[in-house]
VMD Tcl script that builds the backbone (N, CA, C; Angstrom):
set m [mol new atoms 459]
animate dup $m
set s [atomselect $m all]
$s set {name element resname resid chain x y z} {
  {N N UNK 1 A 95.326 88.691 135.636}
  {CA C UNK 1 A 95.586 87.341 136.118}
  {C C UNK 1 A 94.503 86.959 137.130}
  {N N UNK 2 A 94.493 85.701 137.160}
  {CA C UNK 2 A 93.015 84.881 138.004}
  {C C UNK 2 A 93.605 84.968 139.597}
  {N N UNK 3 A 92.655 85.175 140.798}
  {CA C UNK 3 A 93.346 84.798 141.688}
  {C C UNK 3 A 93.063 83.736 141.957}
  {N N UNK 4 A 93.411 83.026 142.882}
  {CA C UNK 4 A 93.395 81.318 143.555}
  {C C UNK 4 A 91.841 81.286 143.814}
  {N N UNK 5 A 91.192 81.978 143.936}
  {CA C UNK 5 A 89.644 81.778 144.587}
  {C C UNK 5 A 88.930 81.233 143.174}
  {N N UNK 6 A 89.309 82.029 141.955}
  {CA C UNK 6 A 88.467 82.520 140.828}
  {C C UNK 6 A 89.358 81.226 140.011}
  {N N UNK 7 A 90.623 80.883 140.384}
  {CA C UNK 7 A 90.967 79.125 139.321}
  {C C UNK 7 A 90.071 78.470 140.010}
  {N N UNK 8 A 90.110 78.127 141.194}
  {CA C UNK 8 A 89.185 77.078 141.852}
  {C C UNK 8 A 87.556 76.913 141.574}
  {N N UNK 9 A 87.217 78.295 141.292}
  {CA C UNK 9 A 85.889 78.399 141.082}
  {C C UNK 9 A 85.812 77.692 139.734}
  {N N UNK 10 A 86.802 78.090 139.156}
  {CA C UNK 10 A 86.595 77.549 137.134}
  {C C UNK 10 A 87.180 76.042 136.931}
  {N N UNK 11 A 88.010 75.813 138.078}
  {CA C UNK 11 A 88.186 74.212 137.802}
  {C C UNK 11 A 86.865 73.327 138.745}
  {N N UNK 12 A 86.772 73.886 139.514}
  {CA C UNK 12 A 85.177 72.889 140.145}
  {C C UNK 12 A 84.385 72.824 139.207}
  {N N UNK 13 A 84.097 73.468 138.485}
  {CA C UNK 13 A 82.950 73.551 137.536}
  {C C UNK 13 A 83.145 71.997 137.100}
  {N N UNK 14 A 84.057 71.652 136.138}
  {CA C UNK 14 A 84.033 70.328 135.476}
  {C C UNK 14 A 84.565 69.651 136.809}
  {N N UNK 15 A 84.338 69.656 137.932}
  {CA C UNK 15 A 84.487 68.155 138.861}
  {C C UNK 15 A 83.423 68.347 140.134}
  {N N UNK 16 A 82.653 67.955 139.938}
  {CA C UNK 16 A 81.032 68.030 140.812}
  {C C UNK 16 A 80.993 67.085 140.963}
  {N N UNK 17 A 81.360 65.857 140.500}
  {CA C UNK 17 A 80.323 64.454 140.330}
  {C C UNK 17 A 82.032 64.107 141.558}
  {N N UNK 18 A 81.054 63.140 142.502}
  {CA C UNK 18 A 81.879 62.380 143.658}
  {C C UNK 18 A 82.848 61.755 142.983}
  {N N UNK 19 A 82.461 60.895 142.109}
  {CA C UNK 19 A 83.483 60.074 141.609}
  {C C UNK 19 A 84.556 60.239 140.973}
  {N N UNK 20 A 83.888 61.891 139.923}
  {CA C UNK 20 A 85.230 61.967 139.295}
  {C C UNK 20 A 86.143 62.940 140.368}
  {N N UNK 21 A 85.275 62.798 141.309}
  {CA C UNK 21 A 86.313 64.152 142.124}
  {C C UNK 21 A 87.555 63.027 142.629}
  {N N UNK 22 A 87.107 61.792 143.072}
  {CA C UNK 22 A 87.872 61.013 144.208}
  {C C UNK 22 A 88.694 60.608 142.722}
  {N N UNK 23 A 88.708 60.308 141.553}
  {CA C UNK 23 A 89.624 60.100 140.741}
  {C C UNK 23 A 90.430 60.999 140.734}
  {N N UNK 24 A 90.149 62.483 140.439}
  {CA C UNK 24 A 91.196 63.384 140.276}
  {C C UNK 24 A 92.129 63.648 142.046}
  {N N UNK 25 A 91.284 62.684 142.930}
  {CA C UNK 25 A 92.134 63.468 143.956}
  {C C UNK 25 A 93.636 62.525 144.061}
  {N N UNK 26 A 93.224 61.062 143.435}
  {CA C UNK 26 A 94.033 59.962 143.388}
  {C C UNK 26 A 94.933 60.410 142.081}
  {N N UNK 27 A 94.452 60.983 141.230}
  {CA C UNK 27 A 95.105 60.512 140.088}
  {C C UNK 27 A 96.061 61.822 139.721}
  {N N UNK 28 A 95.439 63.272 140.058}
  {CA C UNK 28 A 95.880 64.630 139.263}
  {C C UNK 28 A 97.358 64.384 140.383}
  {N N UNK 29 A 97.933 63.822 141.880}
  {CA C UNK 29 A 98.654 64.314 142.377}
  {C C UNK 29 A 99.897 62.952 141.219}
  {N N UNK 30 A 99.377 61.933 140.798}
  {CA C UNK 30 A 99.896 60.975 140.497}
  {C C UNK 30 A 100.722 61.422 138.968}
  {N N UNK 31 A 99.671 62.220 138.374}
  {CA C UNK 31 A 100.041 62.348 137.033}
  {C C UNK 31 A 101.263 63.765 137.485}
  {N N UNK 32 A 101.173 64.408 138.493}
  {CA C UNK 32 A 102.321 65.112 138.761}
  {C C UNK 32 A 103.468 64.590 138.831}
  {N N UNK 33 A 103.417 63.971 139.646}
  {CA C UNK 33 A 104.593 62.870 140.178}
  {C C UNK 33 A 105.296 62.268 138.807}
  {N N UNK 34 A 104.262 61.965 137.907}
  {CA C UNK 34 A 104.823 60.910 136.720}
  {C C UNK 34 A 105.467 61.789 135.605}
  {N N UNK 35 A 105.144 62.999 135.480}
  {CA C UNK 35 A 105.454 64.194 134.924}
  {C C UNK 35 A 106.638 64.464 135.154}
  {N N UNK 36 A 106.948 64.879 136.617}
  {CA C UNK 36 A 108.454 64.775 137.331}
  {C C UNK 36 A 109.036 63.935 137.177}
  {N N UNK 37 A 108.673 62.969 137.104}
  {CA C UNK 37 A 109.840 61.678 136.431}
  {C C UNK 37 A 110.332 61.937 135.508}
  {N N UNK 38 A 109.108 61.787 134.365}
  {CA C UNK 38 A 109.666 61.781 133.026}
  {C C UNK 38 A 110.584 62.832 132.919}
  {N N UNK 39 A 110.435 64.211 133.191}
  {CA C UNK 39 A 111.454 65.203 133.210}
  {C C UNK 39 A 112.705 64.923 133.844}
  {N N UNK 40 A 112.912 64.451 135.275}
  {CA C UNK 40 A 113.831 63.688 135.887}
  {C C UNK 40 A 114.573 62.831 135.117}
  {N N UNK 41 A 113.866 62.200 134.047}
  {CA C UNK 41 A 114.596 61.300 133.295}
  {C C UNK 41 A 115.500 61.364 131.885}
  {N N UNK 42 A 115.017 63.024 131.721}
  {CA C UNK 42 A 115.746 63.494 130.464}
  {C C UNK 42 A 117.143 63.654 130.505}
  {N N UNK 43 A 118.185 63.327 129.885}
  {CA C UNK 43 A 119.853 63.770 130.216}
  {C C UNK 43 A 119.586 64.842 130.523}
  {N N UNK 44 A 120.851 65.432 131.424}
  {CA C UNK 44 A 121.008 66.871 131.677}
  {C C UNK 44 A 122.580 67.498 131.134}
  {N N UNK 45 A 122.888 68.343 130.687}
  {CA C UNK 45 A 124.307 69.059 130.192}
  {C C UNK 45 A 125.073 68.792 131.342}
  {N N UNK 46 A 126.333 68.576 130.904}
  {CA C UNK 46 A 127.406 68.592 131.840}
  {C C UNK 46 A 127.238 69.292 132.829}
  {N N UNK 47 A 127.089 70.474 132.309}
  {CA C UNK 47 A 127.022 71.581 133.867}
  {C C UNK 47 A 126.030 71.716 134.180}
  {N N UNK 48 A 125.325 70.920 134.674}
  {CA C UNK 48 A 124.036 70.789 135.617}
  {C C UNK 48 A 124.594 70.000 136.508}
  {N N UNK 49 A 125.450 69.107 136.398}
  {CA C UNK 49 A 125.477 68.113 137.218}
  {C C UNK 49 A 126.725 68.748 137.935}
  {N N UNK 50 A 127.205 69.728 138.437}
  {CA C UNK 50 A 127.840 70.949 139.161}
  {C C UNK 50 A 126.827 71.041 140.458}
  {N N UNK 51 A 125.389 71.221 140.046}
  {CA C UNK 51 A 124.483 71.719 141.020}
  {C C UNK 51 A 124.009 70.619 141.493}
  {N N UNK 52 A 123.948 70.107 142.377}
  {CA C UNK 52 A 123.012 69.139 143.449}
  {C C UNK 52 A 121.630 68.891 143.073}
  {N N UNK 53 A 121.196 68.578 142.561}
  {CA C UNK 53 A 119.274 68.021 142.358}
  {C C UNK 53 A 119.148 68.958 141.115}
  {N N UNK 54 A 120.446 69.635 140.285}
  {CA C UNK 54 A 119.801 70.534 138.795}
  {C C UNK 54 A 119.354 69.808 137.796}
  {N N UNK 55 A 118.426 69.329 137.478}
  {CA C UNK 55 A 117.992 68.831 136.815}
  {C C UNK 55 A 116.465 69.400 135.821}
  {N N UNK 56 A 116.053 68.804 134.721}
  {CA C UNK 56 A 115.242 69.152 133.989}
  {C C UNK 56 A 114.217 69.695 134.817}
  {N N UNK 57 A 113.589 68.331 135.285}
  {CA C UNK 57 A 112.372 68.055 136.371}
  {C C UNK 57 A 112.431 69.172 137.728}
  {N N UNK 58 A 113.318 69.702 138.286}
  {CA C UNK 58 A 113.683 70.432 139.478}
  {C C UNK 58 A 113.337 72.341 138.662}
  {N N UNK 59 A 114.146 72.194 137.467}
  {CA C UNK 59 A 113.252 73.530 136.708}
  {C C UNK 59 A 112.413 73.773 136.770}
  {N N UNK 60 A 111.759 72.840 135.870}
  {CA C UNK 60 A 110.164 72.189 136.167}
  {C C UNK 60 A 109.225 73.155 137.232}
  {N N UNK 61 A 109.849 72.222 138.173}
  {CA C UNK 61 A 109.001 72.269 139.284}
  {C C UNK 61 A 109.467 73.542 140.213}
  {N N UNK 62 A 110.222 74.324 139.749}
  {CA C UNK 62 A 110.730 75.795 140.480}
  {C C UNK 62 A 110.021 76.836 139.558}
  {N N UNK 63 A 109.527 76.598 138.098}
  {CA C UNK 63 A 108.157 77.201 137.579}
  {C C UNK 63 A 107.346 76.952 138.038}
  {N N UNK 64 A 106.983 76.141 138.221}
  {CA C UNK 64 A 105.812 75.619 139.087}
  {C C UNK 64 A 105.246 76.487 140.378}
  {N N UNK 65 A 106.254 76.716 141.205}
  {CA C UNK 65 A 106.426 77.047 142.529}
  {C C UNK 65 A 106.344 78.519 142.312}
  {N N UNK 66 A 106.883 78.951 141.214}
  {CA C UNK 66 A 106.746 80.536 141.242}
  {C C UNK 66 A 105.432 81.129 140.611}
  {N N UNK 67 A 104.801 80.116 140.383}
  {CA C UNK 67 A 103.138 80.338 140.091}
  {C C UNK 67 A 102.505 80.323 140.641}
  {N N UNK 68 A 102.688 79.129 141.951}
  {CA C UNK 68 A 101.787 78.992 143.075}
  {C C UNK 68 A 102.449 79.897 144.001}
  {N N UNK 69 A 103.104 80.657 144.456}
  {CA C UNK 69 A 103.391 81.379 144.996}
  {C C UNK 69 A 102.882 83.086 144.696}
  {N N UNK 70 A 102.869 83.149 143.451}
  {CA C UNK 70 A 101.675 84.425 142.898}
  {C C UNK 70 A 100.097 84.105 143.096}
  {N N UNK 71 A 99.788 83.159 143.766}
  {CA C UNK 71 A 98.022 82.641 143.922}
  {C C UNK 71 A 98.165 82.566 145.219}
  {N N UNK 72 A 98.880 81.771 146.203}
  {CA C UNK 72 A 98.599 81.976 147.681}
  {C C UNK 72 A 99.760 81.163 147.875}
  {N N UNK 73 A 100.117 81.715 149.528}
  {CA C UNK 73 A 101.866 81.243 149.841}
  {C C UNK 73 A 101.159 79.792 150.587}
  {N N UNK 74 A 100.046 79.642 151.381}
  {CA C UNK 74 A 99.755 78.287 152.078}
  {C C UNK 74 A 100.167 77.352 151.140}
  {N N UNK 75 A 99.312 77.741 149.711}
  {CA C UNK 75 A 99.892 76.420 148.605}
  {C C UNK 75 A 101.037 76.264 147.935}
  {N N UNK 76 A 101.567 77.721 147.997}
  {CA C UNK 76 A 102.916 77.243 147.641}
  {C C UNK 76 A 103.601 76.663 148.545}
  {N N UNK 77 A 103.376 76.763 150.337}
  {CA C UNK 77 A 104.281 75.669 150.836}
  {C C UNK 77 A 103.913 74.671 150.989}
  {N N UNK 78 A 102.391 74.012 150.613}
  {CA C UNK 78 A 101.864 72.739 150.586}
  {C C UNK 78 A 102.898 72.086 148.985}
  {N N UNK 79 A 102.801 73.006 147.868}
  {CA C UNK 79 A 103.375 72.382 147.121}
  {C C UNK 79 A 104.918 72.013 147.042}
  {N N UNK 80 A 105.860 72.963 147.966}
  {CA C UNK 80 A 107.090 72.973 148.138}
  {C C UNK 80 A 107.308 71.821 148.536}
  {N N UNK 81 A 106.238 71.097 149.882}
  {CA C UNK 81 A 106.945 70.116 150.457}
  {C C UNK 81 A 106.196 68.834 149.709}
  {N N UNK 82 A 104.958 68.660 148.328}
  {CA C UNK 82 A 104.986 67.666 148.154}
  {C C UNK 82 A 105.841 67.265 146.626}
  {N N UNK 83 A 106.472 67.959 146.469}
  {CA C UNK 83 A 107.342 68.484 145.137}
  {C C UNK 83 A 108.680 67.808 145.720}
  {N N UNK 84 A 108.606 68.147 147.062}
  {CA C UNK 84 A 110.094 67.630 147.661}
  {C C UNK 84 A 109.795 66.037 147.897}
  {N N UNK 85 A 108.696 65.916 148.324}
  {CA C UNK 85 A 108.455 64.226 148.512}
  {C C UNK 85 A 108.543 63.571 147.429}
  {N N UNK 86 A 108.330 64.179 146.024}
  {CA C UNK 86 A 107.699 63.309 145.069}
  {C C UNK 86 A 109.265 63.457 144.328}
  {N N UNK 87 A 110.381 64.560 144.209}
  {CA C UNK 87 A 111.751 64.185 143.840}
  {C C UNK 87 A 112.382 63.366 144.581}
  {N N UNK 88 A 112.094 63.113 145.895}
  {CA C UNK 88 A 112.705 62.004 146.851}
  {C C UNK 88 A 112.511 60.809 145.648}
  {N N UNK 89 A 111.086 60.564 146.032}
  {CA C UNK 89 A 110.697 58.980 144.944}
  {C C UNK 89 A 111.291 58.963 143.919}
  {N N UNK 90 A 111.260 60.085 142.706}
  {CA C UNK 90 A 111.917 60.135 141.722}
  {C C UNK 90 A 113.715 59.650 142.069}
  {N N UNK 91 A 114.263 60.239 142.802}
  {CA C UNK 91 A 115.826 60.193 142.950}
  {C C UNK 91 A 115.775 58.131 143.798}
  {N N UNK 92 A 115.106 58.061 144.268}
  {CA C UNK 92 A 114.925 56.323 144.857}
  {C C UNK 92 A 114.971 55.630 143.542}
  {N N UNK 93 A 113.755 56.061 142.970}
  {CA C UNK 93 A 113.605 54.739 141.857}
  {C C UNK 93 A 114.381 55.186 140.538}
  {N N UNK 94 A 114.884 56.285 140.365}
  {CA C UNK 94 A 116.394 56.567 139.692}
  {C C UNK 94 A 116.998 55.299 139.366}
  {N N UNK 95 A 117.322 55.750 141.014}
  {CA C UNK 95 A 118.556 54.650 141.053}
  {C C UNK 95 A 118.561 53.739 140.926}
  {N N UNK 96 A 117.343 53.215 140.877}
  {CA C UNK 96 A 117.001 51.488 140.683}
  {C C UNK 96 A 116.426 51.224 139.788}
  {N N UNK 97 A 116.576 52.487 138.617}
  {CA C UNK 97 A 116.837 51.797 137.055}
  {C C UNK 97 A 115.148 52.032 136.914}
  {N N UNK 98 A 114.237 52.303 137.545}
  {CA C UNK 98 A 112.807 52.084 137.292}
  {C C UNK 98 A 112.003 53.497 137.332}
  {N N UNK 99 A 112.596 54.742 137.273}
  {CA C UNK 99 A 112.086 55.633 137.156}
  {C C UNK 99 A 111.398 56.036 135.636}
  {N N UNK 100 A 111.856 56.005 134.887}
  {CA C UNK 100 A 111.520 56.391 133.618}
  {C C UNK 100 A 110.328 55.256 133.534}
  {N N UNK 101 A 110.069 54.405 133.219}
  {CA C UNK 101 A 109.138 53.218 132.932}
  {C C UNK 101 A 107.716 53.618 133.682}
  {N N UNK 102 A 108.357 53.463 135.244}
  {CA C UNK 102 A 107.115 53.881 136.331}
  {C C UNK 102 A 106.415 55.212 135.616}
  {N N UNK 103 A 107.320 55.793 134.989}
  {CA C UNK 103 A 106.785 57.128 135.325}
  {C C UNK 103 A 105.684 57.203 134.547}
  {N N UNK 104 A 106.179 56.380 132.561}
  {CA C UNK 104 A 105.351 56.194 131.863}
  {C C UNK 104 A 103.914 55.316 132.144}
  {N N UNK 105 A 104.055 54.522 132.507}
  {CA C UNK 105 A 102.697 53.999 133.077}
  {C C UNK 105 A 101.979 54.560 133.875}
  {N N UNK 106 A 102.487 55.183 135.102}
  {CA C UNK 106 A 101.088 56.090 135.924}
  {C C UNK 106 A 100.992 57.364 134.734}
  {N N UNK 107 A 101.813 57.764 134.505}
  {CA C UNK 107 A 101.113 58.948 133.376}
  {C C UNK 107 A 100.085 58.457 132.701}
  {N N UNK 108 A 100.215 57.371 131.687}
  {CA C UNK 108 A 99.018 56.595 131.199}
  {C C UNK 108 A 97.737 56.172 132.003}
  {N N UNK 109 A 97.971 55.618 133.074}
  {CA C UNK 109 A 96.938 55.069 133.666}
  {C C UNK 109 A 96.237 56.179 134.233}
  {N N UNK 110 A 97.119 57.457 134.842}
  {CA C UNK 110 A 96.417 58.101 135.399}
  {C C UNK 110 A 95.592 59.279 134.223}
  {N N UNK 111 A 95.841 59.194 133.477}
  {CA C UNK 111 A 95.034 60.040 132.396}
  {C C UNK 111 A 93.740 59.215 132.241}
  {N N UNK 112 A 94.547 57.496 131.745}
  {CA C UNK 112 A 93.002 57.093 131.439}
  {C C UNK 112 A 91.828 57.605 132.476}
  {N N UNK 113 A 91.749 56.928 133.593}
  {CA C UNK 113 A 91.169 57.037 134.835}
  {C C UNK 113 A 90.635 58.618 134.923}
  {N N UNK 114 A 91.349 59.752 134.509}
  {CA C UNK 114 A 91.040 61.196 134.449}
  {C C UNK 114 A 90.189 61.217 133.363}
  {N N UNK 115 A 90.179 61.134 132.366}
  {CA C UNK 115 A 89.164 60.777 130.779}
  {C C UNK 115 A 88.078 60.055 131.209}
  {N N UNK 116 A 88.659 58.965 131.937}
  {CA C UNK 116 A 86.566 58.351 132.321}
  {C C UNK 116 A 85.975 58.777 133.671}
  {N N UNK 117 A 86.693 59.541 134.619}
  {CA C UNK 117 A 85.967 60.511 135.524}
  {C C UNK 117 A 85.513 62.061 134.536}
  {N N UNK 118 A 85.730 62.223 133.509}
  {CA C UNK 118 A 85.294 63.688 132.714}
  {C C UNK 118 A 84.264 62.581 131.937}
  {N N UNK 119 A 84.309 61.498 132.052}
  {CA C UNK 119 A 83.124 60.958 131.051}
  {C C UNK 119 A 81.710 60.537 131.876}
  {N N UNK 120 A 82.185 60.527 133.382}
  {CA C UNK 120 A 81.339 60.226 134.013}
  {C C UNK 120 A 80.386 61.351 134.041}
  {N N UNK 121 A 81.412 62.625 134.310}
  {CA C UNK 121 A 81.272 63.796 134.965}
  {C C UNK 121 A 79.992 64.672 133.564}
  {N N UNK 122 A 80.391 64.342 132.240}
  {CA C UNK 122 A 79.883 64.552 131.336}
  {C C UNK 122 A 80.246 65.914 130.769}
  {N N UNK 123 A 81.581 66.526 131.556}
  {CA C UNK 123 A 82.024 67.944 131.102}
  {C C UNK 123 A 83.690 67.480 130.433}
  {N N UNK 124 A 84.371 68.221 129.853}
  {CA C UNK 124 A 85.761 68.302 128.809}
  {C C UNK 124 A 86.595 68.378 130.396}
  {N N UNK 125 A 87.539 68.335 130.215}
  {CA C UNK 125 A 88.690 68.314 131.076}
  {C C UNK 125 A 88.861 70.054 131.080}
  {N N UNK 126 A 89.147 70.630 132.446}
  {CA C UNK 126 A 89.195 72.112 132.176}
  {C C UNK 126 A 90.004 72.685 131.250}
  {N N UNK 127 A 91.556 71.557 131.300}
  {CA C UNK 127 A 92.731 72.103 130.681}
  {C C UNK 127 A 92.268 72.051 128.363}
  {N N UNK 128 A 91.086 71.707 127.942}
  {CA C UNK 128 A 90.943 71.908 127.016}
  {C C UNK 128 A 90.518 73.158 126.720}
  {N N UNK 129 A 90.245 73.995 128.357}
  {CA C UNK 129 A 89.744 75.460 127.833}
  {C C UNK 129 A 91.023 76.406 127.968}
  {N N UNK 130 A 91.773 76.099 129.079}
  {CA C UNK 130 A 93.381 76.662 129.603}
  {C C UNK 130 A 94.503 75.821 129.643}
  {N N UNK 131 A 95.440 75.782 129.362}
  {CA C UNK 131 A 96.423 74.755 129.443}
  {C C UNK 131 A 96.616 74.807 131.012}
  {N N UNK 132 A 96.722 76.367 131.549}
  {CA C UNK 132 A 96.572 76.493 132.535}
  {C C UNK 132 A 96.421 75.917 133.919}
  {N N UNK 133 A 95.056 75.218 133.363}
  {CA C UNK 133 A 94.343 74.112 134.558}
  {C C UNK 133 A 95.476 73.059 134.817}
  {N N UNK 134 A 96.463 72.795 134.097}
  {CA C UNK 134 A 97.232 71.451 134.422}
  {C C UNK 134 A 97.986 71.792 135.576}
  {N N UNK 135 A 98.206 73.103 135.919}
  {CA C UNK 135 A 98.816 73.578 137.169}
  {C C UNK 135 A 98.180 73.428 138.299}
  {N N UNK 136 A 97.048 74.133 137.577}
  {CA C UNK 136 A 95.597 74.272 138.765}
  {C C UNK 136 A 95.391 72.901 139.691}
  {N N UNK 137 A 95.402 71.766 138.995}
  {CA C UNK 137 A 95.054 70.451 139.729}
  {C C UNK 137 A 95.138 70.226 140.727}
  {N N UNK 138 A 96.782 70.082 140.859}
  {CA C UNK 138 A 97.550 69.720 141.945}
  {C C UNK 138 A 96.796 70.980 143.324}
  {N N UNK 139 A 96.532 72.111 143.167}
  {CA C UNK 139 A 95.804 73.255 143.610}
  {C C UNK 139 A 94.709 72.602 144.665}
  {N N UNK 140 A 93.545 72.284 143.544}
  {CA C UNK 140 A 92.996 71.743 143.497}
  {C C UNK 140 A 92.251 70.682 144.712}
  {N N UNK 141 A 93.393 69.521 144.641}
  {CA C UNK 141 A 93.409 68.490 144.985}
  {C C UNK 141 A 93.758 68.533 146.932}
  {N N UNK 142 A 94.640 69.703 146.842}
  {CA C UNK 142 A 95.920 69.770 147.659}
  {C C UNK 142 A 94.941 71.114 149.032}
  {N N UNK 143 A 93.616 71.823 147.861}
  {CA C UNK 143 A 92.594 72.297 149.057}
  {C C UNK 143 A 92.262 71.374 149.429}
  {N N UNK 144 A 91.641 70.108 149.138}
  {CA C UNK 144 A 90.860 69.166 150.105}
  {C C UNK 144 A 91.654 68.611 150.881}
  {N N UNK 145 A 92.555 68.664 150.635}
  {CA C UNK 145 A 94.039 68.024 151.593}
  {C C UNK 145 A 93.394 69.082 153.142}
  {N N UNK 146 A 94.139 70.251 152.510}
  {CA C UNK 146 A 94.191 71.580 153.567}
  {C C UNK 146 A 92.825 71.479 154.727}
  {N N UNK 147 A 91.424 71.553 153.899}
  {CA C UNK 147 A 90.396 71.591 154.442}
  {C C UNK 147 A 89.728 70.501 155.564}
  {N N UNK 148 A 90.780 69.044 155.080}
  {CA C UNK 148 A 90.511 67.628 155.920}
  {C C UNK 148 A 91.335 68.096 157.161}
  {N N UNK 149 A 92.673 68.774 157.233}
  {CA C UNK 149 A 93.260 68.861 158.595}
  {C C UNK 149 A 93.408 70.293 159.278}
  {N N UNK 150 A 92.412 70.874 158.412}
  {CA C UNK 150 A 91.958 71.984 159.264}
  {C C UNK 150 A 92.422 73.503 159.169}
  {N N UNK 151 A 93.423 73.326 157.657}
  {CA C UNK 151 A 93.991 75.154 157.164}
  {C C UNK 151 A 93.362 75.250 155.951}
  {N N UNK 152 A 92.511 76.713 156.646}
  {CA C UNK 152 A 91.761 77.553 155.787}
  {C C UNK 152 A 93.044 78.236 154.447}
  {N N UNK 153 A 92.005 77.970 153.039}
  {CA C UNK 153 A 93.132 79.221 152.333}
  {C C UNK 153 A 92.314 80.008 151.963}
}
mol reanalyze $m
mol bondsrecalc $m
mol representation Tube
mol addrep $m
């Protein structure tokens, strides 16, 4: 298995170019978020709804967490708490009937916008070499976060 140093090294490769970087920094946390929706938005079995927040999307994202937690714990608690922000939004616009829809459109938009920063960039999207990389992103995105307010990973 890769450690966190050696994904980062293999997902920079295809994002060098400024522009497509500032797309993926806008867009890879967006297409998460819209991801969690859509999952958020699938029915769930009777007995899920026993458990408080059990839902598709909350699975989801507790795989998620047990991946980034085998690569480094800083990002798994960077991702814990923006996983928790981004089911907040999801459970808001739930309720107001606009989750599923929203979700489909930034998924769309934010892919397009990801496709013409890899067109700028002139390299494939990493995840055509690993499916992998679709994890990696949020990773990714969430070091330059770390590095702007000052925690080393």
């Amino acid at each position: 298995m890769r450690t966190f140093n050696q994904w980062m090294a293999e997902y920079g490769v295809s994002h060098k170019n400024p522009t497509n970087q500032l797309i993926h920094k806008v867009c890879v946390p967006l297409i998460m978020f819209s991801v969690i929706g859509l999952f958020w938005s699938i029915s769930i079995p009777d007995f899920f709804s026993t458990i408080p927040y059990l839902n598709w999307a909350t699975l989801f994202i507790a795989g998620c967490l047990m991946f980034y937690l085998s690569l480094n714990v800083m990002m798994f608690l960077g991702m814990l708490i923006l996983t928790g922000v981004m089911c907040w939004i999801c459970q808001q616009l739930n309720q107001l009937g606009l989750l599923l829809w929203t979700s489909i459109l930034v998924f769309a938009l934010s892919w397009i916008a990801q496709f013409y920063g890899h067109k700028i960039e002139g390299k494939k999207p990493s995840f055509f070499q690993d499916l992998a990389f679709l994890l990696i992103g949020p990773l990714w995105v969430l070091r330059f976060f770390y590095a702007k307010i000052g925690i080393k990973v």
